[in-house]
C-alpha positions in Angstrom: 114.3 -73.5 258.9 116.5 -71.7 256.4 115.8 -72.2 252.9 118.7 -71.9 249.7 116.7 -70.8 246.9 118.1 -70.7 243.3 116.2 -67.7 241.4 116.1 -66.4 237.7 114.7 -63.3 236.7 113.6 -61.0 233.5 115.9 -57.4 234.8 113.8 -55.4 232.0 110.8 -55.9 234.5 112.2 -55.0 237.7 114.2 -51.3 239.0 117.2 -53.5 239.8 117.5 -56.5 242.4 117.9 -54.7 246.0 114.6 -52.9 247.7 114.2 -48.9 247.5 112.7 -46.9 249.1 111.3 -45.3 245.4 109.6 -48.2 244.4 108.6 -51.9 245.2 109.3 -53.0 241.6 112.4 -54.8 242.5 113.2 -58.3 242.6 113.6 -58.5 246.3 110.6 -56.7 247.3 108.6 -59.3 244.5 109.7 -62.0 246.6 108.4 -60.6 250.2 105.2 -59.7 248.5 105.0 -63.8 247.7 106.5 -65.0 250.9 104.2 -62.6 252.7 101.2 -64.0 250.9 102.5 -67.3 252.4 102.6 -66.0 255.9 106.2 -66.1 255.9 108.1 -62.6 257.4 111.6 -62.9 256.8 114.7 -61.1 255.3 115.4 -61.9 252.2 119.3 -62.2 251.8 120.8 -62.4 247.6 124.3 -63.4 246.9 124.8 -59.7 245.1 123.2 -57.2 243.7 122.5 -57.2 240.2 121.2 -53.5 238.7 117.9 -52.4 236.5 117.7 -54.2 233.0 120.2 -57.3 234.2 118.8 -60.5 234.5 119.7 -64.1 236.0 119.5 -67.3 235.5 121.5 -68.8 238.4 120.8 -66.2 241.5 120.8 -67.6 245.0 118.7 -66.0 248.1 117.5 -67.3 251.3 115.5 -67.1 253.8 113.5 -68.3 256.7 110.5 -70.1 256.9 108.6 -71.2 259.9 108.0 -75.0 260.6 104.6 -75.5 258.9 106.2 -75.2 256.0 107.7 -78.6 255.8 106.7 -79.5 252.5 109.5 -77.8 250.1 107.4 -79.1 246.8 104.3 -77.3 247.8 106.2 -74.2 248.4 108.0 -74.1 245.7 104.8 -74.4 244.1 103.1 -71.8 245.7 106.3 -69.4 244.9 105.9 -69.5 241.6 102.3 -69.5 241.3 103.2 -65.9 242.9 106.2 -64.7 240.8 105.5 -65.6 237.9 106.4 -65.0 235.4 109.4 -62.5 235.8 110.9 -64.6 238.4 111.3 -68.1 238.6 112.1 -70.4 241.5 114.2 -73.1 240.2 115.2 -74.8 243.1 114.3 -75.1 246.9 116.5 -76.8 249.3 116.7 -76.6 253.1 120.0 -75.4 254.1 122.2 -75.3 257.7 121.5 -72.1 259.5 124.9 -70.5 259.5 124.1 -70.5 255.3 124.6 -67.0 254.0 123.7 -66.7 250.7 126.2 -63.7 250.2 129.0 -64.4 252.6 128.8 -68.5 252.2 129.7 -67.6 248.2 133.0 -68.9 247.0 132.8 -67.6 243.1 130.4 -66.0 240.7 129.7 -66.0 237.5 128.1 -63.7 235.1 127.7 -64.1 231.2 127.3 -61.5 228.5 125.4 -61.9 225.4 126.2 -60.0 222.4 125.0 -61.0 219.1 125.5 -59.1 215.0 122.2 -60.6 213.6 119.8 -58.3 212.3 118.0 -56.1 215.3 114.3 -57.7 216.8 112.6 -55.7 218.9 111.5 -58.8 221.0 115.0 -59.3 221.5 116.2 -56.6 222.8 115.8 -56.3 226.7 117.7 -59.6 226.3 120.4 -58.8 223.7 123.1 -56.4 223.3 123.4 -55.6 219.7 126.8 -54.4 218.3 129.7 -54.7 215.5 133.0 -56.2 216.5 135.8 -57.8 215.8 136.0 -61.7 217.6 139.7 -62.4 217.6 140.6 -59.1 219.5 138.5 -59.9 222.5 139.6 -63.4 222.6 142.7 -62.7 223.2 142.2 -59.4 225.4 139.8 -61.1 227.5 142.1 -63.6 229.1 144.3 -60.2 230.5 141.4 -60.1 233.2 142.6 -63.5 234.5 144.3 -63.4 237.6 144.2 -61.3 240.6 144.2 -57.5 240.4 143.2 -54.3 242.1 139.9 -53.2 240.1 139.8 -49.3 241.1 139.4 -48.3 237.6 137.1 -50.9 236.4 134.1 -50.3 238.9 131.2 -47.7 239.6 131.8 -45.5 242.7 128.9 -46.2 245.6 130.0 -49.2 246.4 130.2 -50.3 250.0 133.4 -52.9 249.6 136.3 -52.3 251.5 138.9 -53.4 248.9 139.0 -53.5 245.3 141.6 -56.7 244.7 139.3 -59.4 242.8 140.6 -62.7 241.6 139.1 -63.4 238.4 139.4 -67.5 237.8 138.2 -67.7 234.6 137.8 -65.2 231.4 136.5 -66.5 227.9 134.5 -65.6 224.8 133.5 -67.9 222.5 130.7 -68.2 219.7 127.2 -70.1 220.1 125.4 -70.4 217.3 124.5 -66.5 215.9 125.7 -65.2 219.4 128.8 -64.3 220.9 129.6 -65.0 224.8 132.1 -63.2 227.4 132.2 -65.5 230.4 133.7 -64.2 233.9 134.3 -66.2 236.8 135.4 -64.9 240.2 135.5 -64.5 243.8 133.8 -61.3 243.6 132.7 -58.5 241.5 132.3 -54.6 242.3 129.6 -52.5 241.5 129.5 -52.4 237.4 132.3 -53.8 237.1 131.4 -56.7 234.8 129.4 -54.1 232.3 132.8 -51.8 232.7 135.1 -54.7 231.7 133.2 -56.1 228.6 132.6 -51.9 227.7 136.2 -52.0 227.3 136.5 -55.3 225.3 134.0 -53.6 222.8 136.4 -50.8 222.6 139.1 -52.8 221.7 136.8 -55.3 219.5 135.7 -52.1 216.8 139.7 -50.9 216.9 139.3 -47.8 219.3 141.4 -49.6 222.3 144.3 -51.9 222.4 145.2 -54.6 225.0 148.3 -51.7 226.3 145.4 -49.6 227.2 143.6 -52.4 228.6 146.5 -53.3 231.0 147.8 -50.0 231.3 144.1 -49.4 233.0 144.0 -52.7 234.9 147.5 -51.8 236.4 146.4 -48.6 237.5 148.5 -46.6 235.4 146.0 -45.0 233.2 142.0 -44.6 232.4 141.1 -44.9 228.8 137.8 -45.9 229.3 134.6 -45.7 232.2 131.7 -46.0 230.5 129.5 -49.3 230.7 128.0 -51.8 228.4 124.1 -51.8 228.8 122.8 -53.9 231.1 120.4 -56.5 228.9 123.3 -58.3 227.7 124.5 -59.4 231.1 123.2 -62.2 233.2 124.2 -63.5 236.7 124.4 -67.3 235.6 125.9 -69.3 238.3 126.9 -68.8 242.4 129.5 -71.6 243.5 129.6 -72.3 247.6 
């Protein structure tokens, strides 16, 4: 029986989401560790990678489970009793077996957190601190919209065959002392989110413009690689 499970998970505990050879602090191997306990061996399959120090709220995995484990409320009990408390098992739901929590996947979304207020040090796994200007990335933010070729807005290493992306939706908006960038797509590449909203800061403190910005995302010219840190992102929602 293959089972659609949506995950969230505290990235400041784990070396990223995929398994390594390195080390079994990862997300993934977390959750064989728990399914093993539960006698269930299978692959463990996530809609995406996500890297060390980003978090989720709205990740999707599945997996199989054998048929003595007919009662979804128990094992979703028995899951968390496990994982907890870095990772959370939301939701269980028995899905059709051609489900494929990566390929199945018809948009993404990630959000970005960034916030002005006064540095906490309990804060900041979760937070990405930093000056800026609002209006600018407003406005530059909505350039992402659209469908584009992403070759200079992405980490090399990545095993995709093509670098188009069609970005749906693009926003950022205030909430209460924080401030939000909101993507929506069909797809992202390796970094690319972190790369993007880099960029944005750029052109929030006054060191970019939205000519670079769309000189870069035409692939005339790189202003800017570097990447946002990681513990202001989150992986918030996976639409099938």
């Amino acid at each position: 029986m293959r089972i659609k499970a949506t995950i969230s998970y505290d990235g400041s505990k784990f070396f990223g989401f995929q398994c390594q050879k390195s080390t079994d602090k990862t997300v993934t191997s977390t959750i064989y560790q728990a399914l093993q306990k539960l006698g269930i061996d299978s692959k463990v399959i996530g809609s995406g990678r996500t890297d060390r120090g980003v978090h989720a709220t709205g990740q999707v995995i599945h997996f199989d489970v054998p048929p003595y484990w007919s009662d979804l409320s128990k094992l979703h009990t028995m899951l968390n009793r496990h994982l907890h408390p870095h990772i959370h098992v939301r939701k269980l739901q028995k899905v059709s077996e051609d489900f494929h929590a990566r390929y199945s996947a018809k948009r993404r979304a990630y959000r970005y957190i960034l916030t002005k207020k006064p540095f906490c040090v309990f804060d900041a796994a979760y937070l990405t601190y930093h000056n800026y200007d609002e209006e600018p990335i407003k406005e530059a933010i909505r350039l992402f919209e659209g469908e584009h070729d992403f070759r200079y807005f992405y980490k090399s290493g990545s095993d995709t065959q093509s670098t188009v992306r069609t970005i749906y939706k693009a926003r950022a908006y205030a909430h209460k002392e924080f401030f939000i960038l909101y993507f929506e797509a069909n797809g992202f590449l390796r970094a690319q989110v972190r790369m993007m909203v880099d960029f944005l800061l750029a052109i929030g403190e006054d060191k970019l413009t939205r000519y670079h910005l769309l000189e870069q995302l035409a692939g005339k010219s790189r202003y800017l690689t570097t990447l946002a840190p990681p513990n202001g992102l989150y992986l918030c929602k996976v639409i099938y």
